[in-house]
C-alpha positions in Angstrom: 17.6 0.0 -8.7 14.2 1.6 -8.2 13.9 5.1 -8.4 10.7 4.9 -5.9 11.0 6.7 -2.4 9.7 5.0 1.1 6.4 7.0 2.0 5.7 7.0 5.6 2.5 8.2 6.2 1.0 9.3 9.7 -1.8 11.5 11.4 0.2 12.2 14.8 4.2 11.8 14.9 5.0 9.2 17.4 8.1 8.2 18.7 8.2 4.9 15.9 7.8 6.9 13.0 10.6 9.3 14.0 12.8 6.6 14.6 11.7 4.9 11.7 13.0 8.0 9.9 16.3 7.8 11.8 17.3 4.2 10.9 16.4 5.4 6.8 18.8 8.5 6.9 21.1 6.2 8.8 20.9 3.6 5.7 20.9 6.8 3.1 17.3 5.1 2.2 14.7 7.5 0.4 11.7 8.0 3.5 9.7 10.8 3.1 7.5 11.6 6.2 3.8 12.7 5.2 1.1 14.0 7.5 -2.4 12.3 5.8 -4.4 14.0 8.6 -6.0 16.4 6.2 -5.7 14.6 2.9 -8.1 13.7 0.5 -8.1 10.5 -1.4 -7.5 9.1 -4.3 -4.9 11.5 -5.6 -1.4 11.4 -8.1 1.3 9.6 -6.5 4.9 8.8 -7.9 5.2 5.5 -9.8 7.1 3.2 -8.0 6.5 4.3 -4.6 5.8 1.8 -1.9 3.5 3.3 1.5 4.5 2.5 5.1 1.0 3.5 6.6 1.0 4.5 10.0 -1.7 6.1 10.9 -2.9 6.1 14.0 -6.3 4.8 13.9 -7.3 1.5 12.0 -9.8 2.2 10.2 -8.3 5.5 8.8 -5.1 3.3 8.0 -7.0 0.9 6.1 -8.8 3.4 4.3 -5.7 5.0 3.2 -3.9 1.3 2.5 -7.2 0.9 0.3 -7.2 4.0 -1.8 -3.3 4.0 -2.6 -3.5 -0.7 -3.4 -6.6 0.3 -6.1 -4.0 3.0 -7.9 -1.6 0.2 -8.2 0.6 1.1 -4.9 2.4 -1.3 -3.0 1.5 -0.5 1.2 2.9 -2.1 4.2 0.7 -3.9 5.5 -1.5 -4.4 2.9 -5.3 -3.8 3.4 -5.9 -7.2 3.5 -3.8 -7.9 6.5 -4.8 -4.5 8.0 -8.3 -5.7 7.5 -7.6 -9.2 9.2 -5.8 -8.1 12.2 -8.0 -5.4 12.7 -10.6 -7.7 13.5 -10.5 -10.2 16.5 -13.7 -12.4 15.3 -11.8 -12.6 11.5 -8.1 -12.9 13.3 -9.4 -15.7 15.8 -11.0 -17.4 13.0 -8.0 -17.5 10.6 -5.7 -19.0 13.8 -8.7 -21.8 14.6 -8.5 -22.7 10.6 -4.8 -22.5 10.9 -4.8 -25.0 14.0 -2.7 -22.5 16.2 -3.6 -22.7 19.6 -5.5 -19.5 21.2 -7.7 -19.1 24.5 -11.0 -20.6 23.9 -13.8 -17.6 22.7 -17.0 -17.5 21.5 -18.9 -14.4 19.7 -22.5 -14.0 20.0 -25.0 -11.3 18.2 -27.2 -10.4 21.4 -27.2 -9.7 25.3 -28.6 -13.6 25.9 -25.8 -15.2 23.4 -23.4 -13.4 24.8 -24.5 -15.0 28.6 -24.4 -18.7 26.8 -21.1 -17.9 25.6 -19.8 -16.7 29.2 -21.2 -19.8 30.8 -19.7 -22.2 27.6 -16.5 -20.7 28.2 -16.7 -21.0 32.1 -16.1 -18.0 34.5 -13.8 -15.5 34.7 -14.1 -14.6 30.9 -13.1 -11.2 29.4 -15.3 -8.9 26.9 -13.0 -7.4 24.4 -14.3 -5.3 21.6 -14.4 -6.4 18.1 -12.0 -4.1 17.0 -9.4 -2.4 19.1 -6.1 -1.7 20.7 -3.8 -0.3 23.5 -6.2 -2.5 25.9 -9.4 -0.4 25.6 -13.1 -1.1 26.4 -11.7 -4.6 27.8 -13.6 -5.9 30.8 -13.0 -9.3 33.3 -16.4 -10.6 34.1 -15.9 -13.1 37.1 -19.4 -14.3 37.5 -22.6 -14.0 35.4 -24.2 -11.0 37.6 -21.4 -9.3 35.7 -21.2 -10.7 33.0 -25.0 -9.4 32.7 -24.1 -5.8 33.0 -21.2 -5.8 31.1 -23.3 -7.4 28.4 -26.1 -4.9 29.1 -23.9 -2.0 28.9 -22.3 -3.0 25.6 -25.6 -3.5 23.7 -26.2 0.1 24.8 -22.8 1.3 23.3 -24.1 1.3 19.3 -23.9 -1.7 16.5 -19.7 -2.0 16.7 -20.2 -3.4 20.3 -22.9 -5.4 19.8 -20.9 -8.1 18.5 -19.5 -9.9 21.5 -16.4 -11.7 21.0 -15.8 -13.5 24.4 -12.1 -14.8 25.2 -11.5 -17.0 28.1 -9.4 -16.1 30.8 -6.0 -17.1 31.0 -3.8 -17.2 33.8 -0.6 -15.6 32.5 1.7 -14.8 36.1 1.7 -11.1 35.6 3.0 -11.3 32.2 2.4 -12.3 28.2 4.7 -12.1 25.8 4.7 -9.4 22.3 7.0 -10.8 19.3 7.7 -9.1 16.7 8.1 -11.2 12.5 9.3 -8.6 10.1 9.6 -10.0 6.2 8.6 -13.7 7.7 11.5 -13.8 9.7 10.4 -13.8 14.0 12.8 -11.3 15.1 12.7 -11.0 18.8 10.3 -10.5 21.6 9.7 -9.0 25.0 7.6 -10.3 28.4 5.5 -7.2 29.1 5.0 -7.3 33.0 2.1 -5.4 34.9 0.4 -5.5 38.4 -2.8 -4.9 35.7 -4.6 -7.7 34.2 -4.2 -5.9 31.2 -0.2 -5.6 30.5 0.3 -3.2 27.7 3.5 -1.2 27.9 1.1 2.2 26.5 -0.6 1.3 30.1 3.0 1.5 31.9 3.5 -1.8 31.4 7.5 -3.3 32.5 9.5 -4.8 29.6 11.8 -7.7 29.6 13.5 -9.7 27.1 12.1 -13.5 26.2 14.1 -15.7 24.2 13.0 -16.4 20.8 13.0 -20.2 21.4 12.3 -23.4 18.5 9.1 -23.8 19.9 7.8 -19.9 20.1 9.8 -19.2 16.7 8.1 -22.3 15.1 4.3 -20.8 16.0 5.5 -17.5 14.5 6.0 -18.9 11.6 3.0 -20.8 11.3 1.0 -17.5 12.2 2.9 -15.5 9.3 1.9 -18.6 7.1 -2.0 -17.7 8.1 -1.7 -14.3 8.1 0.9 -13.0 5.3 1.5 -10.0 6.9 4.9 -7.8 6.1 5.6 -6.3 10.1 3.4 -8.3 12.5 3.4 -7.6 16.4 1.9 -11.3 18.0 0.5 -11.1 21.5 0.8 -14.5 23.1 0.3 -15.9 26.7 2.6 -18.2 27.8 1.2 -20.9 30.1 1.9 -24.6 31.1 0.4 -26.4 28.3 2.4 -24.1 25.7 2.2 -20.4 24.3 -1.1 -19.3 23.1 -1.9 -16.6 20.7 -4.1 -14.0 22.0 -3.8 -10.6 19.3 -1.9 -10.1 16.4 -1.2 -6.2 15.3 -0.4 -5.0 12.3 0.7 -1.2 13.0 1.9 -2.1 16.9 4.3 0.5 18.3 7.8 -0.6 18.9 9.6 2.1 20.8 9.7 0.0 24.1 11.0 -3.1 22.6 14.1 -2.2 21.2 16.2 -1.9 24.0 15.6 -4.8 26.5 16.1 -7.1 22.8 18.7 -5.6 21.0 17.2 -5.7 17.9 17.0 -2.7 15.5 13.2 -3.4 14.7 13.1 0.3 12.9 16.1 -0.6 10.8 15.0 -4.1 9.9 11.4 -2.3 8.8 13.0 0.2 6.4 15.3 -2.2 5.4 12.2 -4.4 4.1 10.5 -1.5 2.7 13.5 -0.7 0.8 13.5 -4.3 -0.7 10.0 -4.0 -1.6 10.9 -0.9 -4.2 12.4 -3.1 -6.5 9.3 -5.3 -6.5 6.3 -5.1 -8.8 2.6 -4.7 -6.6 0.2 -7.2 -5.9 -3.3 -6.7 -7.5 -4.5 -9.2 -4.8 -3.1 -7.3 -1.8 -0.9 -10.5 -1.0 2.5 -9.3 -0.8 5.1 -11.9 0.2 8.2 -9.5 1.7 11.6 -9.6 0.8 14.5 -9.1 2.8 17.6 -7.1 0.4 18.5 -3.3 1.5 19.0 -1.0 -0.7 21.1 2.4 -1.3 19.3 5.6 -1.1 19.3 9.2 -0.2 17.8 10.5 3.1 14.4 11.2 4.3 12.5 14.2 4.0 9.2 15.7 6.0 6.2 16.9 4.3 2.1 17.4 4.7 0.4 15.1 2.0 -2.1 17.7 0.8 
């Protein structure tokens, strides 16, 4: 057995990473609990440690993911996959090559590409941001006059905005669906339910359980086949013609998904990460997961300095 510990790193302590903790001491699995927020990279880590990187915002998680994967450190998720779901033009790409069905988009470079691509698509359509989460800087254009203004108020916002990445709108009966693959394995998933076009549970969404059927499972599988990713939260909307996948997140919070499921996402997580200690790291930054526990002491809280 590995002599490695789980590192959970963090810039603010949500509810997932202290639950996360929980379900390590509950296992008597090695978790220390490390506030990056302050920390300067690349420094001396422990041989044999493997990273679960949670911090906060994306770019500082990849960052982070980046600096430990180039000292030879095994992170969950690697940068690779941080990178890809990070980024809706790469993530939307990698499904279309994958032949997974998704709403219709388009991306355009300018103000005027991005009105072609609104009247391609066909109105409503919605303007998301590149890169993003928790339902941010979205915005439901109905009809070209605006459309215009949106467009004309993102090319004012600074370069990240001006690449438009324009999703068709899908009708979705006040819900869409989050599921969760942990190691490969689709593990459960929830109907998040809002009077809001914009249904995320950090906007007060409601949560209820959807089954995990052959046909839903079956997509998640194909989506881990595209995407490789160790934990993987996959947004989908779930309409006549079949489900559709809309986001995939590699650092999604959990908190509200547990209970209406059943399922012990935090423990299953750990559980993974403790598997992965016995495992050499990949130079490439694509880690296939594995699914053993292991036996270890329990977690500790510290500042990574």
């Amino acid at each position: 057995m590995s002599n490695g510990s789980i590192r959970l790193l963090f810039t603010r302590l949500r509810t997932e990473e202290k639950i996360l903790a929980e379900a390590a001491e509950k296992r008597g699995l090695p978790l220390a609990i490390e506030n990056v927020r302050d920390a300067v990279f690349p420094q001396r880590q422990k041989s044999g440690d493997i990273f679960l990187c949670r911090c906060i915002g994306h770019h500082q998680n990849l960052a982070v993911a980046r600096m430990l994967e180039r000292s030879g450190f095994r992170t969950v998720n690697s940068s690779r996959v941080m990178e890809l779901c990070g980024d809706k033009v790469a993530t939307s790409s990698v499904l279309h090559e994958a032949g997974i069905p998704q709403p219709g988009y388009r991306v355009a470079l300018s103000r005027e590409g991005a009105l072609r691509a609104a009247a391609e698509l066909g109105y409503p359509v919605v303007f998301k941001p590149a890169t993003g989460s928790w339902g941010r800087l979205l915005a439901k254009a109905q009809d070209m006059e605006t459309a215009e203004a949106i467009a004309e108020h993102k090319e004012h916002l600074g370069p990240q905005h001006q690449i438009f990445y324009i999703q068709q709108w899908v009708e979705k009966d006040g819900f869409d669906i989050r599921a969760f693959i942990i190691g490969g394995e689709p593990v459960c998933a929830i109907r998040r339910y809002s009077g809001h076009w914009i249904t995320n549970t950090a906007r007060g969404g409601s949560v209820k359980v959807h089954p995990l059927d052959t046909e839903l499972e079956n997509l998640l599988l194909r989506v881990y086949d595209a995407i490789q990713g160790d934990f993987l939260a996959v947004d989908l909307f779930f309409t006549k013609g079949g489900y559709l996948v809309n986001e995939i997140n590699d650092g999604a919070e959990f908190r509200n998904s547990i209970t209406p499921t059943g399922e012990d996402i935090p423990g299953r997580v750990v559980e993974l990460c403790a598997s992965l200690l016995k495992r050499k790291p990949s130079k490439t930054g694509r880690n296939k997961p594995a699914c053993k526990i292991a036996e270890h002491r329990g977690p500790e809280v510290t500042n990574l300095h």
